[in-house]
DRENRONU-775198 format. One record per residue (C-alpha): x, y, z. Coordinates in steps of 0.1 Angstrom, whole numbers, plus 5000, padded with zeros to 4 digits. Last residue first. Layout:
<nuro xx="X" yy="Y" zz="Z"/>
...
END
This chain:
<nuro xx="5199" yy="3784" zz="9341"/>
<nuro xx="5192" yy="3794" zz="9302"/>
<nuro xx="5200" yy="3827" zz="9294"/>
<nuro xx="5169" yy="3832" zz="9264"/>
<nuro xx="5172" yy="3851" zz="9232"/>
<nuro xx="5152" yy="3879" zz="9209"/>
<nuro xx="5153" yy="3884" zz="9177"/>
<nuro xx="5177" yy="3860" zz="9166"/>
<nuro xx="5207" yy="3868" zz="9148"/>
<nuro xx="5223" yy="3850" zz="9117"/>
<nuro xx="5230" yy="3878" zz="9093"/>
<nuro xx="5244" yy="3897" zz="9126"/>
<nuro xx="5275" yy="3878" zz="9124"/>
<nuro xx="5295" yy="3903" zz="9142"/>
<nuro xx="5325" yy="3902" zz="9124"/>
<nuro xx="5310" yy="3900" zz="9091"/>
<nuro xx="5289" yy="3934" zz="9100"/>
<nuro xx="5252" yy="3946" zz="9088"/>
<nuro xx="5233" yy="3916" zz="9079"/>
<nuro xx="5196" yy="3927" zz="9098"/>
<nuro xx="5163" yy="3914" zz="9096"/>
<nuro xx="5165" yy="3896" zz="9126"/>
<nuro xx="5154" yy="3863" zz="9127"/>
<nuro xx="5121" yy="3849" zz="9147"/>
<nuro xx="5101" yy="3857" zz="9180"/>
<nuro xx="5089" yy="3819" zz="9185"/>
<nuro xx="5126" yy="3809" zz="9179"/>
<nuro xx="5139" yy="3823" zz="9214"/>
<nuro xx="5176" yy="3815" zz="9205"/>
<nuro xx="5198" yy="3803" zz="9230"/>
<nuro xx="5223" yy="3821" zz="9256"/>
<nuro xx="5243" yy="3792" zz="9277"/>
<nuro xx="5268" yy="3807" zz="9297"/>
<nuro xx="5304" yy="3813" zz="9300"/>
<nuro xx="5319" yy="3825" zz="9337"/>
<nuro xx="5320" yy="3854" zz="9359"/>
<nuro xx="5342" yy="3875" zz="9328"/>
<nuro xx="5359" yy="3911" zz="9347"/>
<nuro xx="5394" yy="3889" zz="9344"/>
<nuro xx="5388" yy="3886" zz="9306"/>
<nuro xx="5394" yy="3923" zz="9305"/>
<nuro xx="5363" yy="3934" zz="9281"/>
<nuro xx="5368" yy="3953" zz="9246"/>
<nuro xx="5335" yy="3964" zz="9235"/>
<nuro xx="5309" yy="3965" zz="9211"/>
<nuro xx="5271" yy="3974" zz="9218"/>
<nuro xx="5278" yy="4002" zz="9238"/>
<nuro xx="5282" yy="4030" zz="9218"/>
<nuro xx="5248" yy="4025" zz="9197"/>
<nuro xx="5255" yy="4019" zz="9162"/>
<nuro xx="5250" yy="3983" zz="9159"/>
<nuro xx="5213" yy="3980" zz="9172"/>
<nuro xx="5214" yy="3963" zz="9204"/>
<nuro xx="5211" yy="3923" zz="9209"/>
<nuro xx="5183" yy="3908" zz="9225"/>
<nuro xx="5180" yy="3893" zz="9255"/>
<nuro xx="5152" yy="3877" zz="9280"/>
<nuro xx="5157" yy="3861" zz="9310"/>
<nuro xx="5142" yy="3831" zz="9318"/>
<nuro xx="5112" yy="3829" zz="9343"/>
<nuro xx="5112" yy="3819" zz="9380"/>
<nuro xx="5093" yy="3856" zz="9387"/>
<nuro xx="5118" yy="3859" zz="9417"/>
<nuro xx="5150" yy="3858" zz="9394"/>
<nuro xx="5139" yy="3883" zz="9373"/>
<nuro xx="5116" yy="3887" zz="9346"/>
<nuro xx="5088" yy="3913" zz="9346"/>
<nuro xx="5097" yy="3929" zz="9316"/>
<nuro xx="5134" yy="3930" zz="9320"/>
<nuro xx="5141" yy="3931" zz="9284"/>
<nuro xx="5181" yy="3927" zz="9287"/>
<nuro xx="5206" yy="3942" zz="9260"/>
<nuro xx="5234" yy="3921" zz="9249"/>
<nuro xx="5267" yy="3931" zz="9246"/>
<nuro xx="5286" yy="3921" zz="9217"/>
<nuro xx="5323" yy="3914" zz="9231"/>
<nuro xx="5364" yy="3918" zz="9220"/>
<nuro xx="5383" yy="3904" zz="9244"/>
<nuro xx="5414" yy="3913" zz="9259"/>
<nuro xx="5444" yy="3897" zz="9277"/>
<nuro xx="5478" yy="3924" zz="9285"/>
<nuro xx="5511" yy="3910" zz="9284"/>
<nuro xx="5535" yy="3937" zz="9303"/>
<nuro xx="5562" yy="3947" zz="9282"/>
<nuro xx="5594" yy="3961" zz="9299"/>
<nuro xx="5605" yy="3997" zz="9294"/>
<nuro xx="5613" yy="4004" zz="9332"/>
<nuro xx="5600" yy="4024" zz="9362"/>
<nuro xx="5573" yy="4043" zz="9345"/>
<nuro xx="5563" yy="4076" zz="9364"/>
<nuro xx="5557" yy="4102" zz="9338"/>
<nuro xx="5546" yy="4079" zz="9304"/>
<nuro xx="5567" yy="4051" zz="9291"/>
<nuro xx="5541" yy="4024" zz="9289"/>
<nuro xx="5555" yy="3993" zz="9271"/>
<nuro xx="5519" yy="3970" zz="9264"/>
<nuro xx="5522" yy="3938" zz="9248"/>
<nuro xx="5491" yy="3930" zz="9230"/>
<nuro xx="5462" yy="3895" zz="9236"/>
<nuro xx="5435" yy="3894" zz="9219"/>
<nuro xx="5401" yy="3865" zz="9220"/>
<nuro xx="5376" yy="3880" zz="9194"/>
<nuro xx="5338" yy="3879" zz="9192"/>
<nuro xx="5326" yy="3868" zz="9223"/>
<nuro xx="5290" yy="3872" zz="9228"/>
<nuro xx="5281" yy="3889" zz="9261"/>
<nuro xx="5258" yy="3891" zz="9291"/>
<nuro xx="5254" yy="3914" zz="9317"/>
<nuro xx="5243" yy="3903" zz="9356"/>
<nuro xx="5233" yy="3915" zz="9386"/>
<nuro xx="5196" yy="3930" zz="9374"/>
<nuro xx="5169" yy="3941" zz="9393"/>
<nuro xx="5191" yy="3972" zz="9407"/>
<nuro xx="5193" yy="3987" zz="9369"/>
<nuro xx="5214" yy="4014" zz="9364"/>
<nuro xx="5235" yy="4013" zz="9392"/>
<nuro xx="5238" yy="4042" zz="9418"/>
<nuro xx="5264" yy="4070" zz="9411"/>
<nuro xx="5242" yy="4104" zz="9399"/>
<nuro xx="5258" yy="4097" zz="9364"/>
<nuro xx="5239" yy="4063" zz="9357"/>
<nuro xx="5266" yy="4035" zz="9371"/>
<nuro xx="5269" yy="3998" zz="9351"/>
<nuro xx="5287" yy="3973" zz="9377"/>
<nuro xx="5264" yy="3945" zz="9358"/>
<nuro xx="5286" yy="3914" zz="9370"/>
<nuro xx="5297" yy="3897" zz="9336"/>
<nuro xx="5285" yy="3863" zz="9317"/>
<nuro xx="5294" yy="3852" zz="9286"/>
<nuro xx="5289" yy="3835" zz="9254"/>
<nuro xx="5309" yy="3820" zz="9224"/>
<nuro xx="5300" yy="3780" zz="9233"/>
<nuro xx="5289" yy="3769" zz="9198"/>
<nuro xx="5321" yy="3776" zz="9183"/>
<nuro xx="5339" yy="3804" zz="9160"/>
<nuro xx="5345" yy="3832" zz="9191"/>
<nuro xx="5360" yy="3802" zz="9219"/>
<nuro xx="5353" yy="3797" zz="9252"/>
<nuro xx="5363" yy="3771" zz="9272"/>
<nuro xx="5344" yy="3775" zz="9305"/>
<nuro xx="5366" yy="3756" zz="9337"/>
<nuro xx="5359" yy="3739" zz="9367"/>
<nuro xx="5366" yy="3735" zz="9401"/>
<nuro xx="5343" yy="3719" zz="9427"/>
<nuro xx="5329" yy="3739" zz="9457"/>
<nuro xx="5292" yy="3717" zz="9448"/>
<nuro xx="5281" yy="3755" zz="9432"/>
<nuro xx="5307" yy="3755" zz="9408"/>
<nuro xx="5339" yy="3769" zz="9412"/>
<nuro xx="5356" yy="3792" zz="9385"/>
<nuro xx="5386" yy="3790" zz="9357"/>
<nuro xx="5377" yy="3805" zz="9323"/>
<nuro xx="5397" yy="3793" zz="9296"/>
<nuro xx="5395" yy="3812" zz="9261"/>
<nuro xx="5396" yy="3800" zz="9225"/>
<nuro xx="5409" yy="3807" zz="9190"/>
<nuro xx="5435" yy="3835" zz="9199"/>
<nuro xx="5446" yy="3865" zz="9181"/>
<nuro xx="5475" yy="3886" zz="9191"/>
<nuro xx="5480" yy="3926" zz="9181"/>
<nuro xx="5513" yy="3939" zz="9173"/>
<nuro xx="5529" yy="3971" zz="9164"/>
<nuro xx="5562" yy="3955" zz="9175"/>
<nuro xx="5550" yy="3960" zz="9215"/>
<nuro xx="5526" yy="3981" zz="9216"/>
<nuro xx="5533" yy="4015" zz="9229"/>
<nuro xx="5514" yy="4037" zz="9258"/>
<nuro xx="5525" yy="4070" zz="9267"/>
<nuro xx="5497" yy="4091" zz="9241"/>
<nuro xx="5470" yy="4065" zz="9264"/>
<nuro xx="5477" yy="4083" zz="9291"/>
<nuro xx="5469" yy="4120" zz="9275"/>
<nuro xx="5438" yy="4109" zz="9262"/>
<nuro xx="5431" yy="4090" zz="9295"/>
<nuro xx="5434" yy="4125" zz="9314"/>
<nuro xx="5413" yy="4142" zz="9291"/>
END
């Protein structure tokens, strides 16, 4: 209820909605060196990775094996935001960085960092609530390296263009 009601103070700025070919993520790698992800949703490299900070309703996370959730990248946005609810200052825009994600779903049987195996993903069937999403790219750890896990074979499926789901895997591998 209460984001219902602040969202009815929010205005884009001339209706508009940004696209953007790629995404830089910034980060230091294990040597303390920096370096940088490019990330784009038409190239090779279209993958990410995300602390799991999923809850079940009693508080505690949903899975304590697992740190991590992984995404494809489907669409780099950027909108400026005028809120003009109780309490706003001034009218100015505030530039405000979204992307739009494919979460994949982990199959945690048995793998985990201590087993010294690769994790396992797949990706969810399209209509469950969680599949798509709009991600802050602030919340993004860095890209990674998902590949297929060709012993398991193609999906079945061609549901969405923007998804790409005509050339899915069944199942996939986060390589380390």
């Amino acid at each position: 209820s209460d984001l219902v009601d602040a969202t009815a103070h929010i205005l884009f700025k001339n209706d508009a909605i940004y696209e953007h070919k790629i995404i830089q993520f910034n980060y230091t790698s294990y040597d303390v060196r920096r370096c940088y992800d490019t990330i784009g949703p038409d190239t090779d490299r279209r993958d990410v990775v995300l602390l799991d900070d999923r809850e079940s309703e009693d508080g505690h996370p949903v899975d304590p094996d697992s740190h991590f959730v992984y995404a494809r990248c489907l669409g780099v946005y950027h909108t400026n935001v005028v809120y003009v609810g109780p309490g706003a200052m001034d009218r100015m825009p505030l530039r405000m960085d979204f992307l739009f994600v494919r979460r994949y779903q982990q199959n945690l049987r048995g793998q985990c960092w201590h087993s010294q195996t690769l994790e396992e993903l797949r990706f969810p069937p399209a209509e469950d609530a969680r599949t798509f999403d709009f991600i802050d790219p602030a919340d993004v750890v860095r890209g990674c390296h998902v590949v297929p896990a060709f012993s398991y074979g193609r999906c079945n499926n061609s549901f969405s263009k923007i998804a790409r789901d005509g050339q899915d895997w069944e199942r996939y591998y986060v390589m380390r």
